[in-house]
Each structure stands twice: as C-alpha cells, then as structure tokens.
C-alpha positions as CSV (number, residue, x, y, z in Angstrom):
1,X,0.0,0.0,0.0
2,X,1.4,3.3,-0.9
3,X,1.0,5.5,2.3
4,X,1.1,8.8,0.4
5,X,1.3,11.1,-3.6
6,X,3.5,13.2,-3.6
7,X,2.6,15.6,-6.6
8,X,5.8,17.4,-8.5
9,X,4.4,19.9,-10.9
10,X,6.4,20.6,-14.1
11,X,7.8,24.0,-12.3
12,X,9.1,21.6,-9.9
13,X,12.2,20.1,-11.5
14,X,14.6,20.1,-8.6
15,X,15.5,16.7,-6.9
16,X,15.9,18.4,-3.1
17,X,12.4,20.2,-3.9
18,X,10.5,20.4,-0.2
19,X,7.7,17.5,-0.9
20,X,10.5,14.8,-2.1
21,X,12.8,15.9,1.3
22,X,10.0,15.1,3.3
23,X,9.0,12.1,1.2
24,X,9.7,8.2,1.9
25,X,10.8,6.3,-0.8
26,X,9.9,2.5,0.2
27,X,6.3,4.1,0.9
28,X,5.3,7.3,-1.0
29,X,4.4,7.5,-4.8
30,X,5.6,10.4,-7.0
31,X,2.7,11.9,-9.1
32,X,3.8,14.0,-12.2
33,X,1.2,14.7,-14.8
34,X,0.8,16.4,-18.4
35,X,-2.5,18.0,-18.4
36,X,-4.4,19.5,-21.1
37,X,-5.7,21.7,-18.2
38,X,-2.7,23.2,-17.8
39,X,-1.8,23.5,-21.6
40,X,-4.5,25.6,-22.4
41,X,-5.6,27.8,-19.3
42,X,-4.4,30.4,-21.1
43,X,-2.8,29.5,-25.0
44,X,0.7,28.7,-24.0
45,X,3.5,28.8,-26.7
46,X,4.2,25.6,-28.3
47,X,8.3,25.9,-27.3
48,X,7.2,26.2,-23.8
49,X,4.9,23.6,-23.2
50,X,6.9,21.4,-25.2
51,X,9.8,22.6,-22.9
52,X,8.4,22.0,-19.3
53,X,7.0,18.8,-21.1
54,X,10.1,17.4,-22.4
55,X,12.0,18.5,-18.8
56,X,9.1,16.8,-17.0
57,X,10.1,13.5,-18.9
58,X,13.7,13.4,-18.3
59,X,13.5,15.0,-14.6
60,X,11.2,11.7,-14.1
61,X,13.4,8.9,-15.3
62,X,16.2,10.5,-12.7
63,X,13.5,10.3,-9.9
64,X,13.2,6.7,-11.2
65,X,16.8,6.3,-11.2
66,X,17.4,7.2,-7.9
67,X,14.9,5.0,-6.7
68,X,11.3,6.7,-6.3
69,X,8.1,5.0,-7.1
70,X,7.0,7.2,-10.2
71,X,3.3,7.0,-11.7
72,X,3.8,9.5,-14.8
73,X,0.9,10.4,-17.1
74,X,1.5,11.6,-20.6
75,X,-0.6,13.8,-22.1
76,X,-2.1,11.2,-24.9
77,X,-2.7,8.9,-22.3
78,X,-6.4,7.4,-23.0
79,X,-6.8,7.4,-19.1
80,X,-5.6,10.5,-18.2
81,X,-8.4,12.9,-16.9
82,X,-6.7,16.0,-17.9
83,X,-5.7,18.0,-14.7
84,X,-3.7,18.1,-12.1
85,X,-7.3,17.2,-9.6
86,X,-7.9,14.9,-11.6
87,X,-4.6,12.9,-12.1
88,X,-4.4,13.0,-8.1
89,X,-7.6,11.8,-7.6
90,X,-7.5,8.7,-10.1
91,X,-3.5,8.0,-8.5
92,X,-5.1,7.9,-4.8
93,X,-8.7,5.4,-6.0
94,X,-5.8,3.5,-7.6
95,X,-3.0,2.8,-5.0
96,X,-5.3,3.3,-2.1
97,X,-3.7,6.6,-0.9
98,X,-5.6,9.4,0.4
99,X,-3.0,12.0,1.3
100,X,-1.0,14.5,-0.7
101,X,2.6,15.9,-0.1
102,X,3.0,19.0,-2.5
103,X,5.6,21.7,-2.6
104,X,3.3,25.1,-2.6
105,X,2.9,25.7,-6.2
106,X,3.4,29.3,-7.8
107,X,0.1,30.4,-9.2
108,X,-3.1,31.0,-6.7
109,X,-4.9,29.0,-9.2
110,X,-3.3,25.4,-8.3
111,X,-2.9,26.2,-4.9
112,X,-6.6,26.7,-4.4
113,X,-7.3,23.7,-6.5
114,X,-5.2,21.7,-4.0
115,X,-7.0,23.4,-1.0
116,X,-10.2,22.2,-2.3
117,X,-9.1,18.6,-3.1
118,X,-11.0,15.7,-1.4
119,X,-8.3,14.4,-0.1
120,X,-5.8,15.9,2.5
121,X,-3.2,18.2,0.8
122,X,0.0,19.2,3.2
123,X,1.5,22.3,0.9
124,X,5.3,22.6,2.0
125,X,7.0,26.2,1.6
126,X,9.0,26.4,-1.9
127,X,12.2,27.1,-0.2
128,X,13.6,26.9,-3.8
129,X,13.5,31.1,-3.4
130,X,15.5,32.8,-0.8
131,X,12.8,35.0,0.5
132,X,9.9,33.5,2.0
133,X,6.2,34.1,1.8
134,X,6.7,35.0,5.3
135,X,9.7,36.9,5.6
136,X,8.5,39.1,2.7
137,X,5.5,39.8,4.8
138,X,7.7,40.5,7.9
139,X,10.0,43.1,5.3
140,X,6.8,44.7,4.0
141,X,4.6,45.4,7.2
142,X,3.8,49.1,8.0
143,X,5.8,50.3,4.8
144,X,4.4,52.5,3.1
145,X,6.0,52.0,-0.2
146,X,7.1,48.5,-1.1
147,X,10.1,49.3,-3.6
148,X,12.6,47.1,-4.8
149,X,15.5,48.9,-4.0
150,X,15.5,48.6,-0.2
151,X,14.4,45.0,-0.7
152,X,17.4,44.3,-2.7
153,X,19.5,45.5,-0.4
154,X,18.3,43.4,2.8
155,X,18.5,40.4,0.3
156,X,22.4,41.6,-0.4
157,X,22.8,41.9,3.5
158,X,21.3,38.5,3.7
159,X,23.0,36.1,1.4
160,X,26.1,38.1,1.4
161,X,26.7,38.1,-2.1
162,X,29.0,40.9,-3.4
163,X,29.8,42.3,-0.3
164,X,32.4,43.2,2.1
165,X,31.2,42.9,5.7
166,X,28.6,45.0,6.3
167,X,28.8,47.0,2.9
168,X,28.6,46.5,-0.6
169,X,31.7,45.3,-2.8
170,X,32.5,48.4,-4.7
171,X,31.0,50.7,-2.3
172,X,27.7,51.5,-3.7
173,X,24.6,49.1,-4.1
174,X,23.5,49.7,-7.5
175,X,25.7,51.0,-10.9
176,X,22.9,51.2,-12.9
177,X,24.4,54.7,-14.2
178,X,27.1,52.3,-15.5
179,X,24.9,50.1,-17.0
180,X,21.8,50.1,-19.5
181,X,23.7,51.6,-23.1
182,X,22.6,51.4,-26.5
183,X,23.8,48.4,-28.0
184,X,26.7,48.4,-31.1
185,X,25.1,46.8,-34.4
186,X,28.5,46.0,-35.4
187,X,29.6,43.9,-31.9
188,X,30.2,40.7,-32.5
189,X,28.4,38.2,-29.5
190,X,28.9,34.6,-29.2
191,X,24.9,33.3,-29.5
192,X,23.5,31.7,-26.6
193,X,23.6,27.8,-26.8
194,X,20.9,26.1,-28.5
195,X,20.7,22.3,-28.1
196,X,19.5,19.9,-30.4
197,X,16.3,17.6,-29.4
198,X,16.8,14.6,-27.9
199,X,14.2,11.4,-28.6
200,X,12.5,12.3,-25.8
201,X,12.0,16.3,-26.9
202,X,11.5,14.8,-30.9
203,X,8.8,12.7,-29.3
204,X,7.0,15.5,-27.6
205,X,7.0,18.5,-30.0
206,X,5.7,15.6,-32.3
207,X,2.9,15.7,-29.2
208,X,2.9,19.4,-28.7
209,X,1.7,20.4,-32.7
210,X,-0.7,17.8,-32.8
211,X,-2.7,19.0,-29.6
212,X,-1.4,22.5,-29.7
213,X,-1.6,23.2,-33.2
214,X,-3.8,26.2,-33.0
215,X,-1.4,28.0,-30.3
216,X,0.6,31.2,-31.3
217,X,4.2,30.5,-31.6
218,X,6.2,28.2,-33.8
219,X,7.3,24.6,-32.1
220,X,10.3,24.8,-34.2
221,X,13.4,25.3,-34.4
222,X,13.7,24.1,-30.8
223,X,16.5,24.6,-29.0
224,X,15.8,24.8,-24.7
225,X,17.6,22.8,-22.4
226,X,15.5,20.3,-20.6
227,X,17.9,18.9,-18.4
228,X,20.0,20.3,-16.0
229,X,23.1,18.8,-17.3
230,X,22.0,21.2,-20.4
231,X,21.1,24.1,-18.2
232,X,24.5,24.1,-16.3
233,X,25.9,24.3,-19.8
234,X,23.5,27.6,-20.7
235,X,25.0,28.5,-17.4
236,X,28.6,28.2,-18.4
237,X,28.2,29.5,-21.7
238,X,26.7,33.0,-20.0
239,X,29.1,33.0,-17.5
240,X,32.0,32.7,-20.0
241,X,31.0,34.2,-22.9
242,X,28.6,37.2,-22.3
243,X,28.0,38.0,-18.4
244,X,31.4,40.9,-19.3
245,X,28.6,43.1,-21.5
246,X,25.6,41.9,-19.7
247,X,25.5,45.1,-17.8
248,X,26.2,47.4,-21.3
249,X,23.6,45.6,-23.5
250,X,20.9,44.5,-20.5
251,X,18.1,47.3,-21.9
252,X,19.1,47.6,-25.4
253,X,17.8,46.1,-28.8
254,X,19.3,45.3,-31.7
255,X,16.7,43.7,-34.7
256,X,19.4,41.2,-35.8
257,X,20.2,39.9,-32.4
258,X,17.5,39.5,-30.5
259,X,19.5,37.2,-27.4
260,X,22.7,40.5,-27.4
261,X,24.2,39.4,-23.9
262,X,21.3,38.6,-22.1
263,X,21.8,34.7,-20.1
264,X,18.7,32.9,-21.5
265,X,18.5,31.5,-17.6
266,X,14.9,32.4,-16.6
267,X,13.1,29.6,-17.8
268,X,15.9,26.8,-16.6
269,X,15.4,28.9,-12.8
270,X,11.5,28.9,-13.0
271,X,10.9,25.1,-13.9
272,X,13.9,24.6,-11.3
273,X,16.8,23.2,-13.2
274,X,18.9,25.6,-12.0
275,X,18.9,27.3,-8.5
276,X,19.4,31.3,-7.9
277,X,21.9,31.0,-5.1
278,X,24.4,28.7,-7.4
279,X,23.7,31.0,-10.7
280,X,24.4,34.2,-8.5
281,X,27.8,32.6,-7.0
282,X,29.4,31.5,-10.6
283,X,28.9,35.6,-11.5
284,X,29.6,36.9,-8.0
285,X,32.9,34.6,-8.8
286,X,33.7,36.2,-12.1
287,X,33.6,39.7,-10.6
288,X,36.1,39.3,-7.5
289,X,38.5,37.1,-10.5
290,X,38.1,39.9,-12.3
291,X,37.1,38.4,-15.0
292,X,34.0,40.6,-15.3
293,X,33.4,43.8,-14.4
294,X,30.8,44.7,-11.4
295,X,28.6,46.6,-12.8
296,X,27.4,43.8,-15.0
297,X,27.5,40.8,-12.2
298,X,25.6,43.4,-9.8
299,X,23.3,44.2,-12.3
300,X,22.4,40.7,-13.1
301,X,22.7,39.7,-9.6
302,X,20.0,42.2,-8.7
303,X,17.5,40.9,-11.1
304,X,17.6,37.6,-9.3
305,X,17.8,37.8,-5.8
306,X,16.5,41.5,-5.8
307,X,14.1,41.8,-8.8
308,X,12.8,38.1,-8.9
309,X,12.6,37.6,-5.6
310,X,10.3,41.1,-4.9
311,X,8.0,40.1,-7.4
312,X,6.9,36.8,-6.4
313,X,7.2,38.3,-2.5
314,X,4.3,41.2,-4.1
315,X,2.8,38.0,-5.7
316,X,1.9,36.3,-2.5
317,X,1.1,38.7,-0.4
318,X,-1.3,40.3,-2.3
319,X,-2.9,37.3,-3.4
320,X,-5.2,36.2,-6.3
321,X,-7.5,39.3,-6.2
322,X,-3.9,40.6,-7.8
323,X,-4.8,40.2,-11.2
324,X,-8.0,41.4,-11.2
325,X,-6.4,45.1,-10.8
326,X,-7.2,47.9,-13.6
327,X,-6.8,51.3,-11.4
328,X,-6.4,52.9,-14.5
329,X,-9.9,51.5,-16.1
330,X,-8.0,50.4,-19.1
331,X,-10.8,48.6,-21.2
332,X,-9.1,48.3,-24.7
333,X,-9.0,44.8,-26.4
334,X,-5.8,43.3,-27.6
335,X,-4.6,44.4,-30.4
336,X,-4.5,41.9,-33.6
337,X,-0.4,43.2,-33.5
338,X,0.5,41.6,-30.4
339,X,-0.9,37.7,-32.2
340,X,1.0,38.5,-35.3
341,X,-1.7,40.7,-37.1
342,X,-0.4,43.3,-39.3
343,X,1.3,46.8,-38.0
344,X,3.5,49.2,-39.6
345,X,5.4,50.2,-36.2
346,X,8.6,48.4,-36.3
347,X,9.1,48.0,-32.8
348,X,5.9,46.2,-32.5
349,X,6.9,44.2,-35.3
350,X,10.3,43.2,-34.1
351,X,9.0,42.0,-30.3
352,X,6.2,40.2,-31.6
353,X,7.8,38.0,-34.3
354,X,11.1,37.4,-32.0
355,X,8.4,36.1,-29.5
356,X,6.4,34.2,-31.7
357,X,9.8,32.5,-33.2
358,X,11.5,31.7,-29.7
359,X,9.1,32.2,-26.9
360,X,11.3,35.2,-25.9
361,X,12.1,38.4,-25.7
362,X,13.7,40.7,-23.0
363,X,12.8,42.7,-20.3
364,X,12.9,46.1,-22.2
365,X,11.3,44.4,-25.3
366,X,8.4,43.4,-23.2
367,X,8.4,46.2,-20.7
368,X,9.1,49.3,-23.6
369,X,7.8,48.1,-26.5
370,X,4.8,45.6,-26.1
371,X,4.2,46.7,-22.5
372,X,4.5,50.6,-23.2
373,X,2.2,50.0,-26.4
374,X,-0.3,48.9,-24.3
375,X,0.2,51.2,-21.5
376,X,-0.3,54.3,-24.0
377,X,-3.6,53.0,-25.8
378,X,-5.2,51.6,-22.8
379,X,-5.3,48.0,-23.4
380,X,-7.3,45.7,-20.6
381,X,-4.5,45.0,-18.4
382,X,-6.0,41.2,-17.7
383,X,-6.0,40.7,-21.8
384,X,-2.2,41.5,-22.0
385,X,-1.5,39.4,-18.1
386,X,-2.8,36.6,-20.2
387,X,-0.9,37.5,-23.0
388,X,2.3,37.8,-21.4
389,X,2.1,34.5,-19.5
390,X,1.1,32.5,-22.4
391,X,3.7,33.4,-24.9
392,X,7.1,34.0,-23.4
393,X,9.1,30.1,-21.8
394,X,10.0,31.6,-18.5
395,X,6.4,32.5,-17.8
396,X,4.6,31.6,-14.4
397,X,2.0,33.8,-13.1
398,X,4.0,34.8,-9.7
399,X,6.7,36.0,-11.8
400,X,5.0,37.1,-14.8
401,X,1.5,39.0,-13.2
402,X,3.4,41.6,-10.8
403,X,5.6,42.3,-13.8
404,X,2.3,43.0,-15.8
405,X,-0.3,43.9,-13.9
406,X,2.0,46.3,-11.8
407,X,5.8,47.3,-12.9
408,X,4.2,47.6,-16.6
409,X,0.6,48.4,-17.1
410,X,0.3,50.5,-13.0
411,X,-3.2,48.7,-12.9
412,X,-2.1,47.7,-9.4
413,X,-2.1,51.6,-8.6
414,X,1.6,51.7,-7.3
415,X,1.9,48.4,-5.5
416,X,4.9,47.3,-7.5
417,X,6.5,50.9,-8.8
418,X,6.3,54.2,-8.1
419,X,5.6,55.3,-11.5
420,X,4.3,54.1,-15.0
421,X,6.9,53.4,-17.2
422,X,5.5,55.2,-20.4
423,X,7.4,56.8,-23.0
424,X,7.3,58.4,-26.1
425,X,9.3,56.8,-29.3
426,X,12.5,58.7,-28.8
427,X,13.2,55.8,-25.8
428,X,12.8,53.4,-28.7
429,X,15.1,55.4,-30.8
430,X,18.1,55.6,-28.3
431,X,17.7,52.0,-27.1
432,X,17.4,50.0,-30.5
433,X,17.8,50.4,-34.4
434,X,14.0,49.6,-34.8
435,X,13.4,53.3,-35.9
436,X,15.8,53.5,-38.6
437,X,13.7,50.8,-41.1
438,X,10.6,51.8,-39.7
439,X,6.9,53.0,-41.7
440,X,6.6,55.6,-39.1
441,X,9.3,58.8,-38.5
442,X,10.3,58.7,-34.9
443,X,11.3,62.5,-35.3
444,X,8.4,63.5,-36.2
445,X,5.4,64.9,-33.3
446,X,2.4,64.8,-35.4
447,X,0.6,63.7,-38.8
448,X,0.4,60.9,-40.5
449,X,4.0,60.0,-40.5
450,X,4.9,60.7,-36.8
451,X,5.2,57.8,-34.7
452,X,2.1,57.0,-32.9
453,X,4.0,56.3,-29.4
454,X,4.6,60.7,-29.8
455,X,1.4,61.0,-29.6
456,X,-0.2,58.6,-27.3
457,X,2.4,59.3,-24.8
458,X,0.8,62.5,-24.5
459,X,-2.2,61.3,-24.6
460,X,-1.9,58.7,-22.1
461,X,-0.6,61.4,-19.7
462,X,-3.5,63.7,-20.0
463,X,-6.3,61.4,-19.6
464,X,-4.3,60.6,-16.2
465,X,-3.9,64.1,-15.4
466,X,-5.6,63.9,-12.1
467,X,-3.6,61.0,-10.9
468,X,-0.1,61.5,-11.8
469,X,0.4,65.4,-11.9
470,X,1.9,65.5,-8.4
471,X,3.8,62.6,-8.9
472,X,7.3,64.0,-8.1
473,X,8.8,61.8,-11.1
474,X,6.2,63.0,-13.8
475,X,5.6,66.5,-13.3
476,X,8.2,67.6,-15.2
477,X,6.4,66.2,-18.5
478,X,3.1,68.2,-17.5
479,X,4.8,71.1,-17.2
480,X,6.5,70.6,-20.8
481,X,2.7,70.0,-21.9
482,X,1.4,73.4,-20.1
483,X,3.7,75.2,-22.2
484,X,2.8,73.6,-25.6
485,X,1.1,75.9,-27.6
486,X,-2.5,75.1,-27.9
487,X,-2.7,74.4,-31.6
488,X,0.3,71.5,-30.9
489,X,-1.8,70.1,-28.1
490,X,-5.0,69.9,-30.1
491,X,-2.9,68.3,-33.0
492,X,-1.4,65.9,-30.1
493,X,-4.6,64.4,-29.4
494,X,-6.5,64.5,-32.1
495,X,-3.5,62.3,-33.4
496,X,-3.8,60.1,-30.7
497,X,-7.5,60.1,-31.0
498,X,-7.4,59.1,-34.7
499,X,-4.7,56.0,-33.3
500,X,-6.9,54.8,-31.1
501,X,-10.4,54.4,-32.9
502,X,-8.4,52.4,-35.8
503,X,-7.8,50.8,-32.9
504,X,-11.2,50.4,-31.9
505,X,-12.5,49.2,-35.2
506,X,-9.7,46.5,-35.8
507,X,-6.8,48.5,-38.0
508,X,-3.4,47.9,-38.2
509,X,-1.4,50.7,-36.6
C-alpha cells in the first residue's frame, strides 16, 4: 500500500524540492502529470509547453533512477483525466492513498485547487527562493512604499553576495548609471547555446503540434535545455561568454540579435533546473576574479535575488485578487499586433515575431515596447496578463503577473513601482535600431507620418492628469505640456484620438 502522492508539478524540476525531502521512498508514490488543463488555461506557446514537457520527462526517469516509485501520465494517455485534480484523484482510488505531499505551487490557481481537493493536501513552503512568503511579509509590514530597492539590499545583507562585511563590494549598491547603453550593431556576440532535441524532446514536439496546433508561436526550431546537465551548460556559456557586457547591452535592442548578452537562464530557474543562489555565485565569482566587471555581475545579480525575488514576494502577499487590478480603467481589447496581425510600427513588429519565433524576448522588449504600447492605448491589463504569461518560456503567473499587472501596465495603482513606465518613441530610438527601417518617423510629433507612441504618450498622460500630476517623477512632462502651444496640443490628441479608434475598429497601426 502506498502511504502517500507526492505531486511534483512541471515547475518543480529540482530533486531536493521540499515535498521529495520530506517524502519516503519504500512508501510514497511520485505523481507528475501532463495535463491538457494546464496547456490551455491560457494559449501557452508551443516551445514552452513542449519545454516544461520534455524537462518533466527526463527529470522523471532520474526520480526513477534514484529509486522513487514514479506514476507519470502523458498527455495522450487514453486514461488521463486532464488536470492536475484529476490525475491526483484517479492515483489515490488507484494505489489506495488518500493524502498529498506537494511543494506550494506558484500560481493562486493550483494552490486553491489543492486546497479544495478531497483528499488531504499538506503544501510545504518552496524554499527553492531565498525569500519566504513570510519573511516578505515580515520586510513589507507598515511600509508605506514597497520598492525594490530597499528589498534588494536586505536580500544583499542576507545572502552576502558581493559584499564586504557589512557593505557592498565596490562601495555602492547599485551601478545602474554604469549600466543600461545602446547596444553596437557592429559587436560581434557569441549566441547563446541552443541544443538539439533529444528522442525524448522529438517525441514531444511531435505531441505538442498535434494537440497544440492552434497555439501562437512556432514549435520549431527548438533549441531549450531540458535537463539540468544542459542548463548548467547555458550556465557556463553565459558565465564565459557574455555575463562581461551583460550590464552594457541589459536594456538595449538590436533587430538582428534578439539574445545581445542577455543569459537565456529564466526559464531553466523557474521550472527549477537551476537554482538562484548557485547562478548568483558563478557571476559573483567572475567579478572578484576579475574576469568581469561589477557593474554587470551586480546588475544581473540584482535581477535575481532583488528583482525576482520582490516580485513573487508582491505576488503572494497580495494574493489572487492581484490580477484582477485595472486602477487605470483600461478597457481596450488586444490588439491583432500583439498575435502577429499586421502593423507598420517596427518596434511592435520586431517584439512580436522574435516572441512568436523563440518564446522570448527581454525585459525592455516586453516592458518598452509591447508593455508601453499597451500602456499608451489603454489595453485591458487582464487581456495582456494573459498575453504575457502565455507566450514567453520563463512565464509563471508569480513572476509574470506583478511584472504585468504592476511594474508595466500600474493597474495595481503603485503596489509594485512608483511610476508608470511610459514613453514616447524617442526611448525606442536611443535604445534600438528599430526606428531606422521603420513605416513611421520617430522624429516626427504629429501627422500621419509621426510615430504613434509621440502622440499617445501624450495622450496617455492627460487622460491621467488627475492622478499622476503630483507625482514627483512625472511633473516635469506636464509642465513641458502646459507650455505647448495650444494648436500643438490639439494636433497631439486629435492624433492620438485618430490612433486609437483604428484601434477600436480593428486596424493595423
């Protein structure tokens, strides 16, 4: 008789994971499950679930090999029920268990599921991150502001990474005014590793376009990791090759090189092949060698243990009303752009057939270009959460929502950032060479030529007036408004207005 499931999900990839330490191996039986359920909650990209998928297969035969009782469903299984609920609930009538040992999973979604299970569910902590739910809690009680910065710092304090006793290597916590410059066209970059499918991975992207077919995104060329032996080597490839200019190139875009020196780790940290403390240590290592300078390892350092850490911290403590935020009663639908459909801005172009081709993009791709898009024109903030998490491979709603819903559309009101981060084209222009081969004249304000971020910038900030005028770090732009003459501003938003009803009627942009 098995005496208890214990359910690994397929963000669960980690042999040390909380639920298998506490597990028994002459008595407990592993659960892992593909689930149409989980496929299509949202239209996932075909590389990712053909990713976690093909991880989920290999990760089980080393549970097998190191001696756990496995019950594994694929996902054309004739018996399989199709969810997570399900697959638990058909394991338990079968081996006569009826408790669960899970490691707390990282969407509100599952975790309620598991809560209302029929069974009795023990969720462990995920100690995989180095904050806990409850330590964030402890951090964010009676602040007023929850900002990342201060965060970062007690997490520096706390792991010790880059520091000399009590203060930071270098003698300042941040060098972001080192960091953050436009990219070179003419740089050469050693690509990030790609690796060449397996049977295993040939067996299920075979899977993944038969059931999946309709999905945005192309299944191939695929070339993830999905196994750690494969991670480490994304790991050592970064570490060797590019983590010198990640600090340089971290926020620009080049249209011919959509990877520049950017790691390509995310998605091996969020399904758990890799852990943050061991990634941090290899670049904390490269800057005391010397071997890379620290603005670059800080920088990157800070967007794991400062940046990705915060975010799932805001995740969980504000819970799964989160998601449901729109301060700014943004109501727009998607635009057809952001699946492909036609537009003549570049930029929008350039994001959304890298993402459609790789299941990635970067941060500044997503946060200034798709993300300020929809900022500007008032897109529903829940279309474009749902957007976000079901196209890009490192995607999981504790990451991906407070990155959304807060640091890029404010809908959360200020929870996450202390501004919106809107801008007009000329960020595009310094950032990227999208402008240069673009329909649309980044120089110019107005008409039919001038790019329509100009105008909806403007636009954006006036229907907002009332709510961001005092804001210390935008009143600078309405007082550059108040002194417009009037026939500019009336051309401004009549622009803007003309934009936004193609909009409205389904045009291309």
């Amino acid at each position: 008789m098995v005496k208890r499931l214990i359910l690994v999900l397929g963000d669960q990839l980690t042999p040390d994971i909380a639920a298998l330490r506490a597990g028994d191996k002459t008595r407990d039986l592993v659960v892992m499950a593909e689930v149409m359920a989980e496929g299509t909650y949202v239209p996932h990209h075909p590389q990712k679930i053909a990713l976690i998928l093909s991880a989920m297969r290999h990760f089980a035969q080393e549970l097998r090999d190191a001696g756990w009782n496995l019950a594994y469903s694929t996902l054309d299984d004739p018996e399989n029920t199709q969810s997570i609920e399900g697959e638990l609930l058909r394991r338990a009538a079968g081996y006569g268990a009826s408790e669960v040992l899970a490691t707390r999973p990282g969407e509100w979604r599952l975790i309620r599921a598991l809560e209302e299970m029929p069974l009795k569910v023990t969720q462990l902590p995920d100690d995989r991150f180095l904050c806990s739910e409850a330590e964030f809690a402890d951090w964010a009680q009676g602040r007023k502001q929850l900002r990342m910065e201060w965060f970062y710092r007690d997490m520096r304090r706390k792991t010790g990474l880059l520091m000399e006793g009590d203060q930071p290597l270098g003698g300042q916590w941040n060098f972001d005014h080192d960091n953050r410059k436009p990219a070179k066209p003419d740089m050469l970059r050693p690509r990030a590793p790609r690796f060449a499918p397996d049977a295993v991975t040939a067996q299920v992207l075979a899977l993944v376009e038969t059931r999946f077919s309709r999905h945005f995104g192309r299944s191939r060329p695929f070339g993830w990791a999905v196994t750690r032996q494969d991670a480490l080597q994304a790991l050592d490839h970064f570490i060797c090759h590019s983590l010198p200019r990640f600090g340089d190139e971290q926020d620009a875009m080049l249209q011919d090189d959509p990877t520049l020196s950017h790691s390509l780790l995310s998605p091996y940290l969020n399904i758990g092949l890799l852990a943050p403390m061991e990634v941090c240590h290899r670049a904390e290592a490269e800057a005391l060698a010397g071997r890379a300078p620290l603005n670059a390892v800080e920088g990157f350092i800070r967007q794991i243990i400062g940046w990705r850490e915060f975010v799932r911290g805001i995740y969980m403590l504000e819970g799964p009303e989160y998601t449901g935020m729109n301060v700014l009663g943004a109501r727009r639908a998607l635009p057809a752009a952001f699946w492909g459909g036609e537009t003549q801005m570049n930029c929008m172009a350039q994001a959304v057939a890298q993402t459609r081709d790789l299941a990635y993009a970067h941060h500044i791709q997503r946060l200034m270009v798709t993300g300020n898009f929809a900022l500007l024109a008032g897109v529903d903030p829940q279309a474009l959460h749902a957007w976000y998490l079901s196209v890009y491979a490192d995607a999981f709603e504790w990451v991906e929502a407070p990155n959304t819903i807060g640091m890029s559309q404010f809908a959360d009101g200020g929870i996450v950032g202390s501004k919106p981060y809107a801008a007009s084209g000329a960020y595009i222009d310094r950032m990227s060479d999208y402008c240069g081969k673009c329909h649309y004249s980044v120089k110019e304000k107005t008409g039919p030529k001038a790019c329509p971020l100009n105008t909806l910038y403007w636009d954006f900030l006036i229907r907002h007036r009332t709510r961001f005028e005092r804001n210390p770090r935008m009143a600078q732009m309405y007082r550059t408004w108040d002194r417009m003459a009037l026939e500019r501003q009336q051309s401004v938003l009549q622009d803007a207005a003309g934009h936004l009803a193609r909009l409205d009627k389904g045009s291309a942009i």
